[in-house]
C-alpha positions as CSV (number, residue, x, y, z in Angstrom):
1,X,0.0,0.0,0.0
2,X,2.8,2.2,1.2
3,X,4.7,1.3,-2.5
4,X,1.5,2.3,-4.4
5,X,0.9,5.7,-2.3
6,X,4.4,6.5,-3.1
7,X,4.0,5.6,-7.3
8,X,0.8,7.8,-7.3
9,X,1.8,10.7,-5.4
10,X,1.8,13.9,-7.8
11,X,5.7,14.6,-7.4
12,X,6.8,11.4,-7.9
13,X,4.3,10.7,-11.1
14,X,5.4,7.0,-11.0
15,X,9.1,7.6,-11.0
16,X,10.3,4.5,-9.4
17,X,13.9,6.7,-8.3
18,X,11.9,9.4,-6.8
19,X,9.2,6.9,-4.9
20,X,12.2,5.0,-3.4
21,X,13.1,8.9,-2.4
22,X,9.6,9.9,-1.6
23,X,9.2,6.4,0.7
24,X,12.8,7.1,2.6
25,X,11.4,10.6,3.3
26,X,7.7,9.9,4.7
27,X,8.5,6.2,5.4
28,X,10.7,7.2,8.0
29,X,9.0,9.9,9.9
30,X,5.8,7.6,9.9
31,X,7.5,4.6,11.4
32,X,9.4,7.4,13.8
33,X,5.9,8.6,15.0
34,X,4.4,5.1,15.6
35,X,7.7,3.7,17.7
36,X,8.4,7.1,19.8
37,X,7.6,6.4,23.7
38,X,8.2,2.9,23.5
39,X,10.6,1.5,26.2
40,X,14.1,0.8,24.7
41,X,16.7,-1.0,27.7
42,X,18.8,-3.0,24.7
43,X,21.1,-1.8,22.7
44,X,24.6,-1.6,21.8
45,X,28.0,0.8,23.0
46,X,30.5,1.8,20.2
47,X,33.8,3.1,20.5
48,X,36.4,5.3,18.4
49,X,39.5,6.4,19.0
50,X,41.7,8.9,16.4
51,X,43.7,11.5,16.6
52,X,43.8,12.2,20.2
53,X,40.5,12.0,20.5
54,X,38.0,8.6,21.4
55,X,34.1,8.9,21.7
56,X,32.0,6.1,23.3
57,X,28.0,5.9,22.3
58,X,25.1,5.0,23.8
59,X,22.4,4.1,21.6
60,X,19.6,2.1,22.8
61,X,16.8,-0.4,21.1
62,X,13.8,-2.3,22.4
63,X,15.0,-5.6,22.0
64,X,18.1,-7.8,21.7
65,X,17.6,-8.9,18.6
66,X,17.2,-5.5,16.9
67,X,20.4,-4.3,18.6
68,X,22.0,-7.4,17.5
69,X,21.5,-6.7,13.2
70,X,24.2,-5.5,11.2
71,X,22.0,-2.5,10.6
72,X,22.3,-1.0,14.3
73,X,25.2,-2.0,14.8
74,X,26.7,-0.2,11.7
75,X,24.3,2.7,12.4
76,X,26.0,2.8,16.5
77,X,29.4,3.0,14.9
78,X,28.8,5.7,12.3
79,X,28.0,7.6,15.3
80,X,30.6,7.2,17.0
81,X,33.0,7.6,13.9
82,X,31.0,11.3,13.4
83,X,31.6,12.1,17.3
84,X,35.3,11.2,17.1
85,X,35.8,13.5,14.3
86,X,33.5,16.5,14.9
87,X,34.1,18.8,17.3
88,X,31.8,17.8,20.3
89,X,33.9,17.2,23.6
90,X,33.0,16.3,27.2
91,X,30.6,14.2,28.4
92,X,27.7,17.0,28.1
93,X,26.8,16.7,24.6
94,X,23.8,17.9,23.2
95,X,22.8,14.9,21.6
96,X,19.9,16.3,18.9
97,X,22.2,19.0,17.8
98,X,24.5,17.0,17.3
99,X,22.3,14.3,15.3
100,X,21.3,17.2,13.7
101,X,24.4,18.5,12.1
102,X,26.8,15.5,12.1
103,X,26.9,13.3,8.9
104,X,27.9,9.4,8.5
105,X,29.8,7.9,6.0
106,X,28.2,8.7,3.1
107,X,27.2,12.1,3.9
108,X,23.7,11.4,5.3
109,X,22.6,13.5,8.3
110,X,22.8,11.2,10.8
111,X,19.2,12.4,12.1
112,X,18.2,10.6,8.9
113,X,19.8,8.0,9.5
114,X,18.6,7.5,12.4
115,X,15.0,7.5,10.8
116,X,16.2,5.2,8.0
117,X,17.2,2.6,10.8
118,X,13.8,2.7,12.7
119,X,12.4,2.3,9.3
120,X,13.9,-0.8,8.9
121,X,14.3,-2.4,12.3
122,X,10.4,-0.9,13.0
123,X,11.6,-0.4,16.7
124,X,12.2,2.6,18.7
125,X,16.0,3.5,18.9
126,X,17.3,6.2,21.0
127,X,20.9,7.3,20.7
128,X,21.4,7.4,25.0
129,X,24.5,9.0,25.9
130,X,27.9,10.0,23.8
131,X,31.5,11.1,25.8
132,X,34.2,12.3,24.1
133,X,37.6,12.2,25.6
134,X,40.7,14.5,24.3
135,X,44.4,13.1,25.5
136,X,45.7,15.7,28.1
137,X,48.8,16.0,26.5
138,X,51.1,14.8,23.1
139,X,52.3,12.5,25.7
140,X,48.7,10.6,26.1
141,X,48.2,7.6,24.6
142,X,44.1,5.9,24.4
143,X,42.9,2.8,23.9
144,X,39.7,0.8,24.9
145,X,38.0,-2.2,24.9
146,X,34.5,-3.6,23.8
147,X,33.0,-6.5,25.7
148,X,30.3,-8.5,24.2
149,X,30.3,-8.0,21.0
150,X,27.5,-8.5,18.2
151,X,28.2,-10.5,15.3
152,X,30.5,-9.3,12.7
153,X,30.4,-5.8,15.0
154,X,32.8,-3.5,16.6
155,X,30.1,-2.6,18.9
156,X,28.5,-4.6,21.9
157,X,27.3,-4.5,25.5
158,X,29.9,-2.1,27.2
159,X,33.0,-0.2,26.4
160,X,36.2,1.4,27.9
161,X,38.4,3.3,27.2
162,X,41.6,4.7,28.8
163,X,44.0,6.9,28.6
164,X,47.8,6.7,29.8
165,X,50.6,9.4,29.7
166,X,54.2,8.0,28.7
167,X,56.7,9.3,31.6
168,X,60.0,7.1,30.8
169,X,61.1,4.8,28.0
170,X,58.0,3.1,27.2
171,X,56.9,3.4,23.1
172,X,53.6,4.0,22.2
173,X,52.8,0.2,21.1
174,X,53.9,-0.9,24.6
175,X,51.4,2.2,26.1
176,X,48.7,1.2,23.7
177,X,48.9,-2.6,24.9
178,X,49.3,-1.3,28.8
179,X,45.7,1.2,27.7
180,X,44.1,-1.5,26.3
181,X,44.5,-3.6,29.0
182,X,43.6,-1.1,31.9
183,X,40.5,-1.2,29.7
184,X,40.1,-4.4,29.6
185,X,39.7,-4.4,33.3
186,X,37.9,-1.1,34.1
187,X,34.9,-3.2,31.9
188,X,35.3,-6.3,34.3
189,X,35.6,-4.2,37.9
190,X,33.7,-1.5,37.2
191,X,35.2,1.3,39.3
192,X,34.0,4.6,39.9
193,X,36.6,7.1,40.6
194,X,40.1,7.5,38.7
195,X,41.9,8.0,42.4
196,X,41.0,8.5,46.3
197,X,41.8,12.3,45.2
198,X,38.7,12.4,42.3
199,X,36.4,10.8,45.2
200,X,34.1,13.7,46.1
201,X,34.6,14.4,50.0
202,X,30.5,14.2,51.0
203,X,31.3,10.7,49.7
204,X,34.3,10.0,51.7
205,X,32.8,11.7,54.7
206,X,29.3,9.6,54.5
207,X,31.7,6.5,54.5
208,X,33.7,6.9,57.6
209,X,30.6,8.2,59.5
210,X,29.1,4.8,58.8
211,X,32.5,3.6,59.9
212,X,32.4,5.4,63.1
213,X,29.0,4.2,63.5
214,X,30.2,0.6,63.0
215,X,32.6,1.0,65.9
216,X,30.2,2.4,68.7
217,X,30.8,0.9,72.1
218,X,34.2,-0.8,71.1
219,X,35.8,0.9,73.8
220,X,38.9,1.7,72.1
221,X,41.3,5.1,72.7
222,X,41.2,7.7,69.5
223,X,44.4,6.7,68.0
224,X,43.2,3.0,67.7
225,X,39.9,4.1,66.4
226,X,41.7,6.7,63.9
227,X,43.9,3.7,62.4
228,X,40.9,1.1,61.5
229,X,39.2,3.6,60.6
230,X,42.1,4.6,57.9
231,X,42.3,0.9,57.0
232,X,39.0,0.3,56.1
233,X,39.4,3.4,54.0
234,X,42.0,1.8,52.1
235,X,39.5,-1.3,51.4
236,X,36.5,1.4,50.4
237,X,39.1,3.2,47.9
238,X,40.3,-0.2,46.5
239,X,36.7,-1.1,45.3
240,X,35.7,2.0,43.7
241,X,39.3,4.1,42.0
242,X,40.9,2.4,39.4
243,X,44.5,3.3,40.8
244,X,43.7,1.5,44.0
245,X,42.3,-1.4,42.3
246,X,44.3,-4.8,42.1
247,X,44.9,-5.3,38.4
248,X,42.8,-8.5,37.0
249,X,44.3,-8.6,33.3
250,X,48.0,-8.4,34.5
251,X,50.2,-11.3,36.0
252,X,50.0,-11.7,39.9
253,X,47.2,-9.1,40.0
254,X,49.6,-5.6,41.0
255,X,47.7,-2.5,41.7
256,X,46.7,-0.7,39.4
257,X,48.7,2.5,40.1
258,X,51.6,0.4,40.4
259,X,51.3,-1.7,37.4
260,X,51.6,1.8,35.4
261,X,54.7,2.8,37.1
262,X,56.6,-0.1,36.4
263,X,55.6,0.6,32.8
264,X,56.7,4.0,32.3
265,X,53.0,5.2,32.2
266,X,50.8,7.4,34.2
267,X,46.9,6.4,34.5
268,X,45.4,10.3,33.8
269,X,41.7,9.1,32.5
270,X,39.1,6.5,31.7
271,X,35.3,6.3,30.5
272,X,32.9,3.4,31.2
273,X,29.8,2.9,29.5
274,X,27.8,-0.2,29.3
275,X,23.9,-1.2,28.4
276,X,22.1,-0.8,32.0
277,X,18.6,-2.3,32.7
């Protein structure tokens, strides 16, 4: 019915070229209009890095399967090609600017392309969240990781990425390996915080009051109470910064902060994004 509106439509006069044009254009917005409000917790995270710069997308769908296809998946990473090269930074993007000025691949506006891929997947997609990072310095090196990939995809269920700064004698290949590795775990451990410095201090303040609480009617002088309390603090930092974490991807498990020492390297940033529900 839809092919036949198209045909007989006055400005396309039975052009089949300008039907496939006139259905792209008012195919879209119509299957746009009938999936908007529906409840999308799937999806798929997509990762570039180039030229000092790495973005990492968000872009959700309704279901697995849909975020599964070749066309979501190629539609997630021409975002994030488009972010890495534009000139959007931070991790406050505005998102339908951006969709609205940004082009893929072929020169599309990726707003259309967005409407092109609910047009063919006929399920509401939502592009979530999108961070770019910028290296701190010609010193920085980024890499990252993708965990759970879809088939014959870049993208899949969560992404990191990381970025080192070279100190002493280590070449970038070595850095790149030591990055994508610190990403590798960052996916798997899930910290919060880079360091016990980056830890906001209402945080840090709620923890040892708990702490204190913990210790009520132990009977113990100051001093003794002061130094469990600083140990336990080390066990809170270890489970939520990355530097104080023990490192799962590297032999005999070093810490984190450590690890990058020995290498030459020092940790200075890292992004975590992965498909909540």
């Amino acid at each position: 019915m839809e092919c036949k509106k198209a045909l007989s439509t006055p400005e396309v006069d039975h052009d089949l070229e300008k039907a496939q044009e006139w259905l792209r254009k008012y195919g879209s917005a119509k299957a746009s209009s009938k999936v908007a409000g529906r409840e999308a917790l799937e999806g798929l995270v997509g990762v570039k890095i180039e030229g000092g710069r790495a973005s990492i997308v968000k872009v959700a769908s309704e279901t697995d399967f849909a975020s599964r296809s070749e066309t979501f998946s190629t539609f997630v990473q021409e975002i994030a090609d488009a972010a890495t090269a534009g000139d959007v930074s931070g991790d406050n993007v505005d998102i339908n600017a951006f969709m609205a000025s940004a082009k893929d691949s072929k020169g599309q506006v990726l707003k259309e392309s967005l409407n092109d891929a609910i047009l063919a997947i006929r399920e509401n997609i939502q592009v979530d969240s999108m961070i770019i990072m910028e290296a701190s310095s010609d010193k920085s090196v980024m890499a990252g990781y993708v965990h759970g990939r879809a088939p014959n995809s870049t993208c899949g269920s969560a992404a990191a990425v990381v970025e080192v700064e070279v100190t002493s004698g280590t070449d970038s290949e070595k850095a790149e390996e030591a990055a994508k590795k610190l990403a590798m775990h960052v996916v798997a451990a899930k910290p919060t915080y880079l360091n016990p410095e980056s830890v906001p201090e209402d945080v840090v303040n709620k923890e040892k009051e708990i702490l204190l609480e913990k210790m009520t009617g132990a009977n113990k002088p100051p001093e003794i109470l002061e130094k469990i309390v600083a140990g336990q603090m080390r066990k809170f930092y270890e489970g939520i910064c990355l530097t104080e974490q023990s490192h799962m991807v590297e032999e005999g498990n070093p810490k984190v902060s450590k690890a990058m020492k020995s290498l030459g390297l020092e940790l200075k940033n890292y992004t975590l994004v992965g498909m909540s529900k």
